[in-house]
C-alpha positions in Angstrom: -2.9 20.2 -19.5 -1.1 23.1 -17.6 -0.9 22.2 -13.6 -2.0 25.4 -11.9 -0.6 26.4 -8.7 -3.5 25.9 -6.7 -3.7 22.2 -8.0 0.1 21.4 -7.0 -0.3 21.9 -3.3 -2.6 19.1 -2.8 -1.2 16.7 -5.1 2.0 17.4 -3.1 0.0 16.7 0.4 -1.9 13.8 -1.3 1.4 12.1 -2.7 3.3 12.8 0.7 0.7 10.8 2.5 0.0 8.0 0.1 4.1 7.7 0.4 3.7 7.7 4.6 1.3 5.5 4.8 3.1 2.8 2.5 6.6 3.2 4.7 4.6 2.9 8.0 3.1 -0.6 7.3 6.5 -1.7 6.7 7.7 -0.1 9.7 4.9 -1.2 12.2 3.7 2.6 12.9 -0.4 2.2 13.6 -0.7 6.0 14.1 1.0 8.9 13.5 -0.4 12.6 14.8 1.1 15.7 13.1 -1.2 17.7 15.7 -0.2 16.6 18.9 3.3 15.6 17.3 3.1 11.9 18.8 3.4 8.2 17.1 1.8 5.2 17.9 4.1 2.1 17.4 3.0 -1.7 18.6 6.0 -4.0 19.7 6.3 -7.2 19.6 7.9 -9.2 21.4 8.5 -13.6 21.6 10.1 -15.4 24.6 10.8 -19.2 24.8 10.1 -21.0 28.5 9.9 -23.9 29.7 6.9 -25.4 31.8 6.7 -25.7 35.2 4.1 -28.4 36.3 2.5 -30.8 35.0 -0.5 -32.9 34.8 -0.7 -36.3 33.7 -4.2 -38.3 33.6 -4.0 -42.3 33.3 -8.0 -43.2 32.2 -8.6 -46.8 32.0 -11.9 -48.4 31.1 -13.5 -52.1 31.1 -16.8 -54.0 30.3 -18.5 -56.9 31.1 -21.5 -59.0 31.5 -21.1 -59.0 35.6 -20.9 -55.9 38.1 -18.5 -57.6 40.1 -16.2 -58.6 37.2 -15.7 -55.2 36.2 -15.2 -53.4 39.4 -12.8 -56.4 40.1 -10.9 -55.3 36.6 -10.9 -52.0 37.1 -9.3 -52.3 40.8 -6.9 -54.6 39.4 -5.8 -51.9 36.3 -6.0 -49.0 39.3 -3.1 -51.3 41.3 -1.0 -51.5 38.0 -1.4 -47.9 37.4 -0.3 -47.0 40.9 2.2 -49.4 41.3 4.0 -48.2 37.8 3.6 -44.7 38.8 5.5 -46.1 42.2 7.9 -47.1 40.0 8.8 -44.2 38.4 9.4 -42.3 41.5 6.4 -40.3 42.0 5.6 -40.2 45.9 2.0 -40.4 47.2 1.6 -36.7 47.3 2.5 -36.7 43.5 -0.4 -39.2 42.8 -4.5 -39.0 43.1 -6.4 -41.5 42.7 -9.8 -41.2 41.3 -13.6 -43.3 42.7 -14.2 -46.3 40.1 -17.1 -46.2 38.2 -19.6 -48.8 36.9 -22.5 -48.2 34.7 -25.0 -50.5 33.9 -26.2 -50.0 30.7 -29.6 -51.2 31.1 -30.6 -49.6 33.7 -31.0 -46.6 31.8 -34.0 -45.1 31.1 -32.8 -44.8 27.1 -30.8 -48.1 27.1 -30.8 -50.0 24.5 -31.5 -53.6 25.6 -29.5 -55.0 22.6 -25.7 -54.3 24.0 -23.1 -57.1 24.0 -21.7 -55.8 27.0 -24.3 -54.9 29.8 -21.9 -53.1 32.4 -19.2 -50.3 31.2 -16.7 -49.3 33.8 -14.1 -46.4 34.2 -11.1 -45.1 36.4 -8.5 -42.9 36.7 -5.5 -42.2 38.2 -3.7 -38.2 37.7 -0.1 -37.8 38.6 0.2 -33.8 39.6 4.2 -33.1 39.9 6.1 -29.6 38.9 8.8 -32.4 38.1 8.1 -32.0 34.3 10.8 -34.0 32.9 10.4 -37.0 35.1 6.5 -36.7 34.4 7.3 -36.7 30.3 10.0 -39.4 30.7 7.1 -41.9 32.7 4.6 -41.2 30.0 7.5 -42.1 27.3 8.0 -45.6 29.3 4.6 -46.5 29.9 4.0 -49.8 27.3 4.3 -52.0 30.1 0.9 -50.4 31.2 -0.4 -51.7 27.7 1.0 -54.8 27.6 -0.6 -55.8 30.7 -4.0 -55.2 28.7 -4.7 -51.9 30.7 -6.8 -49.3 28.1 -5.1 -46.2 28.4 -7.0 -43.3 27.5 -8.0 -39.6 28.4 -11.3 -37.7 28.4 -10.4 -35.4 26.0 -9.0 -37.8 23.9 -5.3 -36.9 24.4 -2.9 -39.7 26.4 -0.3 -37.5 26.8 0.1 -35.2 29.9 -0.9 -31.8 30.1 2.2 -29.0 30.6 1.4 -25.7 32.4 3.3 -23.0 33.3 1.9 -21.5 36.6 4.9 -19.1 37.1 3.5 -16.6 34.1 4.3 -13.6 36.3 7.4 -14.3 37.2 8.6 -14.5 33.5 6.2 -12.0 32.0 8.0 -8.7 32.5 10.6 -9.9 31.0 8.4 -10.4 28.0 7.3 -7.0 28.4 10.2 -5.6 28.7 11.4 -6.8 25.5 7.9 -5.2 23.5 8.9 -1.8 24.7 12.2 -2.3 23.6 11.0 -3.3 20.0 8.1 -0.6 20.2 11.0 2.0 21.0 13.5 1.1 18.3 10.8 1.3 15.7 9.6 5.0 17.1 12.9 6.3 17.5 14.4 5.4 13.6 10.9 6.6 12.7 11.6 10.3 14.7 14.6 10.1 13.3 13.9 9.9 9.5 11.2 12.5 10.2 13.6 15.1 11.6 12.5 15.0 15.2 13.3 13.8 18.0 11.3 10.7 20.4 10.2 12.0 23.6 8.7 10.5 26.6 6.0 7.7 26.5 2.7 9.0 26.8 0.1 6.1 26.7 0.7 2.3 26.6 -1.4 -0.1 25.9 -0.2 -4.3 27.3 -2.4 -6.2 25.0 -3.1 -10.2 25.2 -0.2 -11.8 26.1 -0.5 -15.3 24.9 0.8 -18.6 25.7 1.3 -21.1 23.0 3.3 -25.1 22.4 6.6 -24.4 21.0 6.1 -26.8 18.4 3.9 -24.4 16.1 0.5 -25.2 16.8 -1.9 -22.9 17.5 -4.5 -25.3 19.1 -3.4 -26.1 22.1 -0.8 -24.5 25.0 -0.4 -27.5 27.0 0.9 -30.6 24.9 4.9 -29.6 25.0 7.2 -28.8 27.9 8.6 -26.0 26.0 5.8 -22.9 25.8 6.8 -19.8 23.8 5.2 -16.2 24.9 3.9 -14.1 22.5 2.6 -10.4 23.3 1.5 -7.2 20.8 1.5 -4.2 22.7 0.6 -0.9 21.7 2.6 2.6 23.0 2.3 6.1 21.7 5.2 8.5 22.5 5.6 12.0 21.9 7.9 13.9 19.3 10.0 16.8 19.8 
């Protein structure tokens, strides 16, 4: 069948923009505006750091069939604890210790009177240091803690200190810096293959900067010294 010459103009426009569309995913272009002559790129940009404090809680827990036995254990793992922690280096500023608690397990309203151990006990002792290394090195060397019968454990489950990087501003326009860039790059080869030329930035957009372990996972930011940045943002420039 014969094309006619009112049928070619929009199968030109329609297979112009079908061809767009599939380069700009490839290219990272969200948005481009023939009207207003402007493109919207997002950048992305990745930066590796390294924490900056770190928080280290040393849980231990006994039980018993006498009050005073298990607040006499529990004083006795605290005095390890410290004394380890002592050990290591950590001054008394570095270290907090916690109030021991006792629970007696029949003396609760729900209590089951069938329990082979009537009193449960807890403590804890946090070492809070922006000596990172010094805090993972402790943690590394604490079987002596173990051998001496002392039940390490955490409330959330993880032994392990917690990293943190409390200086996020300081390294975060850096990180910034760097998403413009990409953003930029992308724009300007995209102005370029389009015949025009990139003009000023008109509207940026920071997006969630986020702050993740730098072994992979995406469940937790705070098991690893090492953190890497990661940030999507968003920046529409004009064309010329």
């Amino acid at each position: 069948m014969p094309v006619t010459r009112f049928g070619i103009v929009p199968a030109l426009i329609l297979g112009a923009a079908l061809a767009f569309a599939g380069w700009s995913v490839g290219q990272g272009i969200e948005r481009f505006r023939l009207a207003d002559r402007s493109v919207t790129v997002k950048g992305l940009a990745e930066l590796d750091v390294k924490s900056d404090f770190a928080i280290w809680t040393l849980g231990f827990r006994r039980g018993g069939s006498s009050f005073d036995e298990v607040q006499r254990q529990l004083a006795a793992d605290r005095q390890r604890v410290v004394a380890f922690l002592s050990e290591q280096g950590f001054t008394a500023e570095e270290i907090e210790v916690r109030p021991l608690q006792v629970q007696d397990l029949l003396a609760r309203e729900w209590g089951n009177s069938d329990v082979a151990l009537r009193f449960t006990g807890q403590g804890q002792v946090l070492v809070k240091s922006s000596r990172v290394d010094a805090v993972a090195k402790a943690a590394n060397a604490s079987d002596p803690l173990i051998q001496a019968g002392i039940q390490l454990e955490n409330p959330d489950g993880f032994a392990g200190p917690r990293y943190q990087l409390r200086g996020f501003n300081e390294v975060k326009p850096q990180l910034l810096e760097e998403a413009t860039r990409n953003a930029r790059e992308q724009a300007a080869k995209f102005a370029a293959d389009a015949g025009a030329t990139l003009g000023d930035l008109r509207n940026a957009n920071q997006g969630v900067i986020r702050v993740l372990d730098d072994d992979g996972s995406d469940m937790d930011s705070s098991r690893t010294i090492g953190k890497r940045l990661r940030v999507v943002s968003t920046f529409q420039f004009a064309l010329e």
